[in-house]
CHARMM internal coordinates of N, CA and C (Angstrom, degrees):
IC EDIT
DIST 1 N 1 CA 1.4473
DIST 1 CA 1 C 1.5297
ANGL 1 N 1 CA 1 C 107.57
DIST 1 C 2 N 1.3714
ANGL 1 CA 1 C 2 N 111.82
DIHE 1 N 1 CA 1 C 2 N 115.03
DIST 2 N 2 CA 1.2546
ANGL 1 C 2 N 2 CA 111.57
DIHE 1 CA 1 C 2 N 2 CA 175.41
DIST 2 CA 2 C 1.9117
ANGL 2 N 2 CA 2 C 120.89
DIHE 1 C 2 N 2 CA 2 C -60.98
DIST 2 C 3 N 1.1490
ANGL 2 CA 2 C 3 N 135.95
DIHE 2 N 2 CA 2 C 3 N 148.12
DIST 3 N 3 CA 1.6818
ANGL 2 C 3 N 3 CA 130.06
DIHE 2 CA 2 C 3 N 3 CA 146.19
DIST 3 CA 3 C 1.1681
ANGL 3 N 3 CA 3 C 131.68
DIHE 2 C 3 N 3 CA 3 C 9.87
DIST 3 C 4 N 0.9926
ANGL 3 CA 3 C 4 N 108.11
DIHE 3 N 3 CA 3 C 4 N -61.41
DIST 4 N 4 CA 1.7779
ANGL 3 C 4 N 4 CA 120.78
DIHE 3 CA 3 C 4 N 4 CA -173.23
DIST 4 CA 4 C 1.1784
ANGL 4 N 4 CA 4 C 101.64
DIHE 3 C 4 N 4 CA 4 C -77.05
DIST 4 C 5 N 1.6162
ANGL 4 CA 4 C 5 N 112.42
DIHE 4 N 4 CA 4 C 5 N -40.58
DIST 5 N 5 CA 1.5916
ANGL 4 C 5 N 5 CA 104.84
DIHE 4 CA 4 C 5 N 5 CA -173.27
DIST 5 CA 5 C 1.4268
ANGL 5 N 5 CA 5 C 117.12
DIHE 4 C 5 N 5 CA 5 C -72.99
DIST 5 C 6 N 1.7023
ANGL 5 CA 5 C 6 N 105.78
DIHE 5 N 5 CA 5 C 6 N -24.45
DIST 6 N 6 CA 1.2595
ANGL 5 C 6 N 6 CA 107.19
DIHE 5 CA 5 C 6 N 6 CA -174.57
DIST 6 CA 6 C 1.6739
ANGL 6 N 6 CA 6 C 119.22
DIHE 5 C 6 N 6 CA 6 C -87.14
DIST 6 C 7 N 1.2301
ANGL 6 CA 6 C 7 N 102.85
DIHE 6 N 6 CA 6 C 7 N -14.62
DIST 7 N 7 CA 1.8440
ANGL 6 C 7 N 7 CA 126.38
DIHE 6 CA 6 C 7 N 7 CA 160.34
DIST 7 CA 7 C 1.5132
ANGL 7 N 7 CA 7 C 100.88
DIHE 6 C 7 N 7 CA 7 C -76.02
DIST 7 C 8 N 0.7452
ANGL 7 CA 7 C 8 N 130.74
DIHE 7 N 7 CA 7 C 8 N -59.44
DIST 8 N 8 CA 1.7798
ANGL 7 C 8 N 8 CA 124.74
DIHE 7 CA 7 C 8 N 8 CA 174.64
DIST 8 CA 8 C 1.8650
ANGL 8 N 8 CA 8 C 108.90
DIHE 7 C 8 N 8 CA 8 C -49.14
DIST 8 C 9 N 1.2259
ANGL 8 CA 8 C 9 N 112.72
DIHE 8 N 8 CA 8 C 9 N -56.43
DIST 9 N 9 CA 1.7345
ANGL 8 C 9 N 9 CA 115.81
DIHE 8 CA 8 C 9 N 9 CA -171.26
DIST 9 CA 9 C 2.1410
ANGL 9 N 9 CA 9 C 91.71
DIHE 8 C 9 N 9 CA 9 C -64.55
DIST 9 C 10 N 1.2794
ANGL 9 CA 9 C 10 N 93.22
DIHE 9 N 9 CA 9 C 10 N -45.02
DIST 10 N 10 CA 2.1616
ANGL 9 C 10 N 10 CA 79.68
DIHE 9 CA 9 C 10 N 10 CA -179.12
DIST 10 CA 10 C 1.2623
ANGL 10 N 10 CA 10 C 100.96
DIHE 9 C 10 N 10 CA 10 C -60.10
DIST 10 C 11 N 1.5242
ANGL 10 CA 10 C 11 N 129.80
DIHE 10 N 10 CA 10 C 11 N -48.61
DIST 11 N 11 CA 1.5899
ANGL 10 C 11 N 11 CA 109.02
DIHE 10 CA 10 C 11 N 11 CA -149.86
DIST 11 CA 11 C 1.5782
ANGL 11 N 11 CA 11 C 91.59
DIHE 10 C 11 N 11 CA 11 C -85.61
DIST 11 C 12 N 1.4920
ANGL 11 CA 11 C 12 N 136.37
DIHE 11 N 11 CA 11 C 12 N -0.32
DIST 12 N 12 CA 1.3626
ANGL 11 C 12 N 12 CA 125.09
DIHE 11 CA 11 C 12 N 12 CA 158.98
DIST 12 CA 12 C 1.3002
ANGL 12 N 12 CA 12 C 114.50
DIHE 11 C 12 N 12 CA 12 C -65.40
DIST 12 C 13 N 1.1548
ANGL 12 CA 12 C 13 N 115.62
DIHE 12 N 12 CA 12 C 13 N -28.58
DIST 13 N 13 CA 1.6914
ANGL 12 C 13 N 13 CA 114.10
DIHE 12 CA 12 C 13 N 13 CA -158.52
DIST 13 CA 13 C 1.3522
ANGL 13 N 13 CA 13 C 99.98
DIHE 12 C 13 N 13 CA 13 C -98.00
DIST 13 C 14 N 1.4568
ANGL 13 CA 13 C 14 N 133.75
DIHE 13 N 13 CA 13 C 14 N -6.77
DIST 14 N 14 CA 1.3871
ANGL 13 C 14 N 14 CA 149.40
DIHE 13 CA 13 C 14 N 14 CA -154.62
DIST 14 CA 14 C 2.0552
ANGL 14 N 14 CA 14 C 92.05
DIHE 13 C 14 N 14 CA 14 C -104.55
DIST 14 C 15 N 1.5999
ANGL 14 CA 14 C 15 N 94.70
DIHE 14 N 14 CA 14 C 15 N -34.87
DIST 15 N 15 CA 1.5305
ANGL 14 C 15 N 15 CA 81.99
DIHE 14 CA 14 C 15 N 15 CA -166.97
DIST 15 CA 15 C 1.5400
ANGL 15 N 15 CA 15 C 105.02
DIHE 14 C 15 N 15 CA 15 C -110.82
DIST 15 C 16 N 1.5737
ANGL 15 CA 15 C 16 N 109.72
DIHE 15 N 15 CA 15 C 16 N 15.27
DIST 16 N 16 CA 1.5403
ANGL 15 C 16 N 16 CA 101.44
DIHE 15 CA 15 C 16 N 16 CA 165.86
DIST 16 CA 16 C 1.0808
ANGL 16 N 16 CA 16 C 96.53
DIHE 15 C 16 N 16 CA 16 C -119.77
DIST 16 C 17 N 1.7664
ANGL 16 CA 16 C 17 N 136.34
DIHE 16 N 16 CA 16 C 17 N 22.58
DIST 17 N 17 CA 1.6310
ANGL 16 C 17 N 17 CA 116.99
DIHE 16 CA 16 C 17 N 17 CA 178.21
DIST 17 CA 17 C 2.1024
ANGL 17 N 17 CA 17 C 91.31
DIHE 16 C 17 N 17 CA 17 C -83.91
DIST 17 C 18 N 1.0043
ANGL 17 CA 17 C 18 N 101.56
DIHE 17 N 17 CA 17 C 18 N -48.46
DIST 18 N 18 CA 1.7341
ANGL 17 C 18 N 18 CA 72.60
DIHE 17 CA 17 C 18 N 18 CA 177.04
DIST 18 CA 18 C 1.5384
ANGL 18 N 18 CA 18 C 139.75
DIHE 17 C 18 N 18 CA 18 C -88.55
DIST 18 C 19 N 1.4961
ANGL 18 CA 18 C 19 N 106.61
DIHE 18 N 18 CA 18 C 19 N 16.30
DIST 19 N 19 CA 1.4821
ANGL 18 C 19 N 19 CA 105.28
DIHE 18 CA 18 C 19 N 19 CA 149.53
DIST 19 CA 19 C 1.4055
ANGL 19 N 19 CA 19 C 126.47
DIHE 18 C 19 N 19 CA 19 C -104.36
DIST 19 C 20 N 1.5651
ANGL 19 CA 19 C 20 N 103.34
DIHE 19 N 19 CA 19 C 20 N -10.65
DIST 20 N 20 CA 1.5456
ANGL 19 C 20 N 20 CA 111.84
DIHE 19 CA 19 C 20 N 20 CA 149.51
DIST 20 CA 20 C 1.4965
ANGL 20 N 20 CA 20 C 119.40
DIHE 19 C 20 N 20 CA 20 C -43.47
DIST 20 C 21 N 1.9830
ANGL 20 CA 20 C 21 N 100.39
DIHE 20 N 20 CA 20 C 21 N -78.14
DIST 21 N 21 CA 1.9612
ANGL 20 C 21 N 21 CA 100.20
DIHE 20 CA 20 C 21 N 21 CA 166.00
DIST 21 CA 21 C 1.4661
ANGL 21 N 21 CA 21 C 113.81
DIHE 20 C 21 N 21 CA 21 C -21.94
DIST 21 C 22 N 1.5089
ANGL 21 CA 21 C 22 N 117.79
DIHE 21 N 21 CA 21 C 22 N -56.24
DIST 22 N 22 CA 1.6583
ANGL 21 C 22 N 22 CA 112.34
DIHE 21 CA 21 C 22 N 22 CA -158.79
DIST 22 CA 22 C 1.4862
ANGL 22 N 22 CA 22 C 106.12
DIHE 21 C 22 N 22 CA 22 C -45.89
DIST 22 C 23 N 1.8755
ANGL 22 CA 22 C 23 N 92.85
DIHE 22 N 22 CA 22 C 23 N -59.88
DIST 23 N 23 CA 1.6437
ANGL 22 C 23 N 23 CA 98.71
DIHE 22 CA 22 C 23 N 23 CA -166.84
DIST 23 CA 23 C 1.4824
ANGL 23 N 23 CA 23 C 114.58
DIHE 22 C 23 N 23 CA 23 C -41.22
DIST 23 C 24 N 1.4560
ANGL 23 CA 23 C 24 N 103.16
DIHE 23 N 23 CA 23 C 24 N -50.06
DIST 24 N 24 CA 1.4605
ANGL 23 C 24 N 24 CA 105.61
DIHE 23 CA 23 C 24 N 24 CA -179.24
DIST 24 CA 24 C 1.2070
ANGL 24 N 24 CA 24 C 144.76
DIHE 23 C 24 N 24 CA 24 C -43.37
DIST 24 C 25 N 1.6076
ANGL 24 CA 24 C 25 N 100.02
DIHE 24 N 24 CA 24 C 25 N -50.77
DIST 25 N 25 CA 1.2686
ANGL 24 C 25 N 25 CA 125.08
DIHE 24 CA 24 C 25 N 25 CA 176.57
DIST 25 CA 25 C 1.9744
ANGL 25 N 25 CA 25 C 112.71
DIHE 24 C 25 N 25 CA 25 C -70.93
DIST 25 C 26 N 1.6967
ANGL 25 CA 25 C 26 N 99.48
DIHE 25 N 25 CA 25 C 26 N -22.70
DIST 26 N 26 CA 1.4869
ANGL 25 C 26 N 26 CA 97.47
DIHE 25 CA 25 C 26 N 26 CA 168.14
DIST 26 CA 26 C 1.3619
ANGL 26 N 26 CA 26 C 115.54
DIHE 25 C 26 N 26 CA 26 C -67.60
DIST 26 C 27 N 1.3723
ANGL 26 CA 26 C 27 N 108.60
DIHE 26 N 26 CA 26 C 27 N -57.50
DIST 27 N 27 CA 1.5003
ANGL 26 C 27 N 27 CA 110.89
DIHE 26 CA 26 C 27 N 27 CA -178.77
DIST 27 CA 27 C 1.6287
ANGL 27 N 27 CA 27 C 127.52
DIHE 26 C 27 N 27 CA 27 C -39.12
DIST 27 C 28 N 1.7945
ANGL 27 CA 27 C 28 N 88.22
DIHE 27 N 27 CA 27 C 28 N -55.76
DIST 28 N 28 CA 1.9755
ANGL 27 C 28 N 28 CA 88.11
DIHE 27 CA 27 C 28 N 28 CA 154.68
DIST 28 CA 28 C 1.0955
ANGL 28 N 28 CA 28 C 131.86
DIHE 27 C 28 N 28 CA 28 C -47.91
DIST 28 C 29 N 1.3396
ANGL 28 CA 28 C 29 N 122.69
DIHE 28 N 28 CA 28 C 29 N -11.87
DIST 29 N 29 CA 1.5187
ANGL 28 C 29 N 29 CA 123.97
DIHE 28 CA 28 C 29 N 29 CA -172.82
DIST 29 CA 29 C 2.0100
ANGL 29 N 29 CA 29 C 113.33
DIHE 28 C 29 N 29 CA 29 C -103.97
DIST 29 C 30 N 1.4724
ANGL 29 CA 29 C 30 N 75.78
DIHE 29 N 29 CA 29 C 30 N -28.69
DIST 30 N 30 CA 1.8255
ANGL 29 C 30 N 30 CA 107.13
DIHE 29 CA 29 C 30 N 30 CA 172.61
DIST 30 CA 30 C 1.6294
ANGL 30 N 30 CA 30 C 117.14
DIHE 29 C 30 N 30 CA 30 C -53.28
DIST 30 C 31 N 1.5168
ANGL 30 CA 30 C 31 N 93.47
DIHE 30 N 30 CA 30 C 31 N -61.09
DIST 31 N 31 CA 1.6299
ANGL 30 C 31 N 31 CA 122.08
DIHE 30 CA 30 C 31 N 31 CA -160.11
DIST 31 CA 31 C 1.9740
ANGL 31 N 31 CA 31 C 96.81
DIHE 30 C 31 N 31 CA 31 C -134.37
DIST 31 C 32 N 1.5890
ANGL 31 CA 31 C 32 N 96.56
DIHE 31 N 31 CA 31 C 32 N 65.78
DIST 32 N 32 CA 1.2145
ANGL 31 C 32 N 32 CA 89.21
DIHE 31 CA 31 C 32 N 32 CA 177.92
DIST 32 CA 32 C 2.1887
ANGL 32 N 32 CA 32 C 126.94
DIHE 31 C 32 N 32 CA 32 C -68.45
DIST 32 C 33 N 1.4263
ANGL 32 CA 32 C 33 N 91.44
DIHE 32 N 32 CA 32 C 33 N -7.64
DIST 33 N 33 CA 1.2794
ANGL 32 C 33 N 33 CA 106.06
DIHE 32 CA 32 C 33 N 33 CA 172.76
DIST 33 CA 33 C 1.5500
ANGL 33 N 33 CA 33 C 116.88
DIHE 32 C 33 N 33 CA 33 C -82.86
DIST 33 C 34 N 1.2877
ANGL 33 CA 33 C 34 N 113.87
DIHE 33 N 33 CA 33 C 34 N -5.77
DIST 34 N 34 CA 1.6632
ANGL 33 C 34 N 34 CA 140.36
DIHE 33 CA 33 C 34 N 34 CA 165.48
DIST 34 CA 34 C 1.7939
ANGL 34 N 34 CA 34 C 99.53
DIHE 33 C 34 N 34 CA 34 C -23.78
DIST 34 C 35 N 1.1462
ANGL 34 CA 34 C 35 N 131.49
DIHE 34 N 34 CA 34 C 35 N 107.76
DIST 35 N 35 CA 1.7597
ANGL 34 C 35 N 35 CA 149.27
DIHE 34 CA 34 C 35 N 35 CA 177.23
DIST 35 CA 35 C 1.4280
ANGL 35 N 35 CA 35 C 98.82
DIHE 34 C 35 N 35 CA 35 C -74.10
DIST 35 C 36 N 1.1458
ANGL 35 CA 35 C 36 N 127.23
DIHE 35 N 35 CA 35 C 36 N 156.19
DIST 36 N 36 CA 1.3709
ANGL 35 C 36 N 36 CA 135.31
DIHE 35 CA 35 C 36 N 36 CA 166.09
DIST 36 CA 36 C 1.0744
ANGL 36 N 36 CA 36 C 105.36
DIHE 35 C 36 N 36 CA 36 C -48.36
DIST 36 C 37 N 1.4889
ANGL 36 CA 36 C 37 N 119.52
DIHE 36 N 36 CA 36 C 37 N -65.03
DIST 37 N 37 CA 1.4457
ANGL 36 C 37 N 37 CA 118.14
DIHE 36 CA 36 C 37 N 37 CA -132.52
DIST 37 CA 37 C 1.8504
ANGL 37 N 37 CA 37 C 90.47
DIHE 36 C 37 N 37 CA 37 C -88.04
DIST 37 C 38 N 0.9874
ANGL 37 CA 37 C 38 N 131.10
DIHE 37 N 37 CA 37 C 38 N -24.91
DIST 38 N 38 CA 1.3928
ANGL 37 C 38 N 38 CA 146.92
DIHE 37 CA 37 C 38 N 38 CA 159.12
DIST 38 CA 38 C 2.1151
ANGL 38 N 38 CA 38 C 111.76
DIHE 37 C 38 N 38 CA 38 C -46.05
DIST 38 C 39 N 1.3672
ANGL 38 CA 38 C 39 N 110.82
DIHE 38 N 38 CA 38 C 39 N -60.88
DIST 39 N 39 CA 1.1217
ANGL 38 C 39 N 39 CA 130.84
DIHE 38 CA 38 C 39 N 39 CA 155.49
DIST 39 CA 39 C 1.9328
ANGL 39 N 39 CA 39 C 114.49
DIHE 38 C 39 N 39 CA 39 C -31.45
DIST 39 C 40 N 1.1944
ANGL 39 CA 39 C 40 N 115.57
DIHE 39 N 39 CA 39 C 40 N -60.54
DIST 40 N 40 CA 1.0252
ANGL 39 C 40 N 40 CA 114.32
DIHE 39 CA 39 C 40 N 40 CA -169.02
DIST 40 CA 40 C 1.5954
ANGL 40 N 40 CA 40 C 116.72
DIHE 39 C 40 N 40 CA 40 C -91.60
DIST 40 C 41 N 1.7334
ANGL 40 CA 40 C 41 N 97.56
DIHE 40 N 40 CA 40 C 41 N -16.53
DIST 41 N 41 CA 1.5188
ANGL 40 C 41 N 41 CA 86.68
DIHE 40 CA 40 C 41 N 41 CA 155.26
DIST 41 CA 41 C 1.2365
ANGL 41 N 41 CA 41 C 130.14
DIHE 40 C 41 N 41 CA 41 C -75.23
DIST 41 C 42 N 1.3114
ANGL 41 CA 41 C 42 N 112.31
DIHE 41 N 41 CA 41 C 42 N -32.41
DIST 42 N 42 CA 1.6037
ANGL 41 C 42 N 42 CA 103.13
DIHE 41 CA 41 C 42 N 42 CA 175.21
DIST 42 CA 42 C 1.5484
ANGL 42 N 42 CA 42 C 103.34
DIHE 41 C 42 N 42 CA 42 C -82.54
DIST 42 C 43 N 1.2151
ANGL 42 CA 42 C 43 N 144.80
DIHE 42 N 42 CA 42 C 43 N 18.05
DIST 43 N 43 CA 1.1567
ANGL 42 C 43 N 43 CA 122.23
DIHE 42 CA 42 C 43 N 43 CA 153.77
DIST 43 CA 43 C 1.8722
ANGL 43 N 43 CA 43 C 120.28
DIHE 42 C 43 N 43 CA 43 C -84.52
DIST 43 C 44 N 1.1194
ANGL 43 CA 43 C 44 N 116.68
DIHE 43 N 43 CA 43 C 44 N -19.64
DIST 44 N 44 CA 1.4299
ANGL 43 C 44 N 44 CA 160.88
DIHE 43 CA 43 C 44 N 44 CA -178.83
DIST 44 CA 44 C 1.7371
ANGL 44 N 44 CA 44 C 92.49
DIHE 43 C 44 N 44 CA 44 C -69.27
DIST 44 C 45 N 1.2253
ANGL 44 CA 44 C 45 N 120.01
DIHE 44 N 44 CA 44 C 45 N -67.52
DIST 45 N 45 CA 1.3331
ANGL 44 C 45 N 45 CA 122.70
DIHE 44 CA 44 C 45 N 45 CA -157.25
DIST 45 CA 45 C 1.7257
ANGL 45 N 45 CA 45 C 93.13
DIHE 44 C 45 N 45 CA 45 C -75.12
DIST 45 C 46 N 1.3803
ANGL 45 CA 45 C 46 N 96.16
DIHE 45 N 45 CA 45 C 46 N -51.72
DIST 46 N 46 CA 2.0677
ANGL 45 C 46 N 46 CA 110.93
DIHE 45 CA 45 C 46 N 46 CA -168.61
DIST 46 CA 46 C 2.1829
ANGL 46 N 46 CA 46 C 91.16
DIHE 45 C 46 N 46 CA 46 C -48.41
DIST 46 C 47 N 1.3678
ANGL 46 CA 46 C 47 N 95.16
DIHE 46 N 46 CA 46 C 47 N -48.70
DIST 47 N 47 CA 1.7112
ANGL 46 C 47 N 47 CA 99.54
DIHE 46 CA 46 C 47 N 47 CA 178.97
DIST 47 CA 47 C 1.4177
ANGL 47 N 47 CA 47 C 133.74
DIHE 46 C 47 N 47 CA 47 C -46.84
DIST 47 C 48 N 1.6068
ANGL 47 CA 47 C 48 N 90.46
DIHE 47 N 47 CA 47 C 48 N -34.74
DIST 48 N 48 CA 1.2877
ANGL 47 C 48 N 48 CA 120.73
DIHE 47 CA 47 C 48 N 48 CA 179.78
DIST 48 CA 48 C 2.0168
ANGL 48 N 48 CA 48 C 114.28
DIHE 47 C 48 N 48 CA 48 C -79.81
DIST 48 C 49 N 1.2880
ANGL 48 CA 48 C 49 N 107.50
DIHE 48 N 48 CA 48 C 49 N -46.28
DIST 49 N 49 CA 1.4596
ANGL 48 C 49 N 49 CA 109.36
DIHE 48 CA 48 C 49 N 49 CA 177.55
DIST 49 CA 49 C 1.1916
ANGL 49 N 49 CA 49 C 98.62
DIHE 48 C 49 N 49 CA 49 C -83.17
DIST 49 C 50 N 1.6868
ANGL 49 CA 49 C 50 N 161.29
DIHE 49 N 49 CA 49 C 50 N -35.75
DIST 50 N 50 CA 0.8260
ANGL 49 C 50 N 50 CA 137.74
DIHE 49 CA 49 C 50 N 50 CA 155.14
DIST 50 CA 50 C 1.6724
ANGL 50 N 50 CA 50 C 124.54
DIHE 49 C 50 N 50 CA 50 C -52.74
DIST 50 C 51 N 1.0259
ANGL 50 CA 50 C 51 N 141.87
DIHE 50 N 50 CA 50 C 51 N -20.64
DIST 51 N 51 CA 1.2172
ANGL 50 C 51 N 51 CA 154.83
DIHE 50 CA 50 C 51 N 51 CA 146.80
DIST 51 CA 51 C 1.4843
ANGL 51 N 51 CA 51 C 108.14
DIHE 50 C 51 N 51 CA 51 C -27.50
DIST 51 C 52 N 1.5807
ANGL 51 CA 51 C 52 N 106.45
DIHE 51 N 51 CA 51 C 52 N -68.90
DIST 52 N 52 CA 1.6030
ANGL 51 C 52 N 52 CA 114.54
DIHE 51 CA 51 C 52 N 52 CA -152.82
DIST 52 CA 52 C 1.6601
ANGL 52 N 52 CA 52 C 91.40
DIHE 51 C 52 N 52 CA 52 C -89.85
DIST 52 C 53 N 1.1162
ANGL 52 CA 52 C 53 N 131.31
DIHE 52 N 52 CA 52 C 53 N -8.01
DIST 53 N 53 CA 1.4584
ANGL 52 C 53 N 53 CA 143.94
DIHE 52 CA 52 C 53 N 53 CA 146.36
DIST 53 CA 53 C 0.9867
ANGL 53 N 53 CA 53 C 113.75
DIHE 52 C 53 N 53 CA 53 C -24.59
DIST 53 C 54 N 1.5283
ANGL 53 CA 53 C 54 N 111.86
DIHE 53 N 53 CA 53 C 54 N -85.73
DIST 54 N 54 CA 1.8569
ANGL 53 C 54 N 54 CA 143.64
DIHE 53 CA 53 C 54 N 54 CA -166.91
DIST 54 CA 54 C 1.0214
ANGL 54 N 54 CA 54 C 117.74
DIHE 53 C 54 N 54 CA 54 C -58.62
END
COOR INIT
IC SEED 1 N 1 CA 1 C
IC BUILD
């Protein structure tokens, strides 16, 4: 991966880390009985569809 591409994939990940937080922090509010290990999969998956997004 050349520079640019790899300056392009940070400033993607720079501008979905805080609509990532939102989702997250909704779901906690959603599914306040939400488990860790439950928690971090959907942060994983949310990571993942924003990924194949970008």
């Amino acid at each position: 991966m050349d520079s640019s591409r790899e300056d392009d994939a940070q400033t993607t990940k720079q501008i979905m880390l805080p609509e990532l937080l939102r989702i997250i922090t909704y779901f906690y509010q959603y599914a306040p009985s939400l488990g860790e290990m439950e928690a971090e999969e959907l942060k994983d998956v949310i990571q993942e569809t924003f990924a194949k997004r970008a």
